[in-house]
Every structure is written in structure tokens, then in C-alpha cells.
Phi, psi and omega in degrees: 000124169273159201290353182249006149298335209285151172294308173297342170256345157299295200303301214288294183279016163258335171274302174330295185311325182250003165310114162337331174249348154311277164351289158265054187242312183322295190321293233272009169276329171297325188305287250288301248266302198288310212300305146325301144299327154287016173232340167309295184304330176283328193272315177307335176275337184294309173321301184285335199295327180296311158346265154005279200290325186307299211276323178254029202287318153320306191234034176221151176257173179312312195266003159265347154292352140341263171335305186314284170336294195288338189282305172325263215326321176293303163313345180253341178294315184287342164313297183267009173240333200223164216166137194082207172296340155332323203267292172350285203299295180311326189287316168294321170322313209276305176308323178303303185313323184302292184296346138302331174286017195075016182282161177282140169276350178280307196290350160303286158326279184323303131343308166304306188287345053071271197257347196236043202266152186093343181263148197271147177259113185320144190284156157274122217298125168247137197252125162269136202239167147231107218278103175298061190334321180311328210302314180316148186233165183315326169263048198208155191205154176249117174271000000 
């Protein structure tokens, strides 16, 4: 066993490591570093949440702009993980998801283009029918 193996010298340094004055000298050199990052971070979520609300302020209530907001939040996640057509892609998937979920797809669209420029968002599909009349039998009514 070698001297930096030895069992009295870990112990010596986890006690060196959890000394209380040790600890705090870390905290408080770390704080200013977070405090910068938590005021980044506040302002940019604040940026989108105004964003956001602007764009869907018409077709969203107090409670589904909620929903909006987390749809912003994907888009800028996928934004900071991906790049190129990746980012594309993913963002429409996110729109599909969102617009199943019952979100406006114009105010989705807008947003994409909004936090997302350049992907293209797909149009939406409209399914057209033509309605038979014949199909009816004497006890069947059209409101």
C-alpha cells in the first residue's frame, strides 16, 4: 500500500474537503458565478414568457397560456441542444404535439417563427368530405 492510499490520508482529506471554513470560502467564491446565471436565466424566461403572451394574447385564456409558454420553452431547448435541420425537425414535431394537444395552430405557427426563424412549419392538413344525402333513411335529420 502507498502513502497516498493509505486510509489516514483520505481521512485527513474529506475532513480538509468538509471543513466548515473550507465550504464556506467555496460557497461564497461560487456565489456571484450562480447569482449571474440565475439572473441570465430569469431574464431570458421572463423574454419569452412576454413574447409568448403578445403572440397568443387573442386565442389563448389565463389558463392555456401556460401551455404556450412550455411549447416557447421547447423550442428554445431544442435551440441549445441542436442545430441545422435537427432543430427544424424537432420543432415541427413539437408543434404537432402541442396542436394535438388542442393548441391554435396559427398561434403555434407564429411562435415557431417568432423563437424558431427559418423552420418551416408545415400547413395543416385539411381533410375535405362530400356529404351523400342518399345515405339517409326516413328517420335520420340534418340540424
Amino acid at each position: 500500500m502507498t502513502d497516498t492510499d493509505s486510509p489516514y490520508l483520505r481521512k485527513r482529506r474529506y475532513e480538509a474537503k468538509t471543513d466548515g471554513a473550507v465550504v464556506k470560502i467555496q460557497t461564497d467564491s461560487d456565489r456571484e458565478e450562480r447569482v449571474a446565471n440565475y439572473k441570465r436565466a430569469a431574464i431570458s424566461q421572463s423574454q419569452l414568457e412576454h413574447i409568448v403572451k403578445g403572440l397568443c394574447k387573442n386565442a389563448a385564456t389565463s389558463l392555456t397560456e401556460v401551455y404556450y409558454i412550455c411549447f416557447g420553452n421547447e423550442i428554445l431547448r431544442i435551440k441549445s441542444k441542436h442545430s441545422g435541420t435537427i432543430v427544424c425537425q424537432e420543432v415541427n414535431l413539437m408543434r404537432e404535439k402541442w396542436a394535438t394537444r388542442g393548441l391554435n395552430t396559427l398561434v403555434l405557427d407564429n411562435i415557431v417563427q417568432c423563437l424558431a426563424q427559418g423552420c418551416y412549419t408545415a400547413p395543416p392538413v385539411i381533410h375535405s368530405f362530400t356529404f351523400d344525402h342518399s345515405l339517409l333513411d326516413g328517420t335520420d335529420t340534418l340540424i
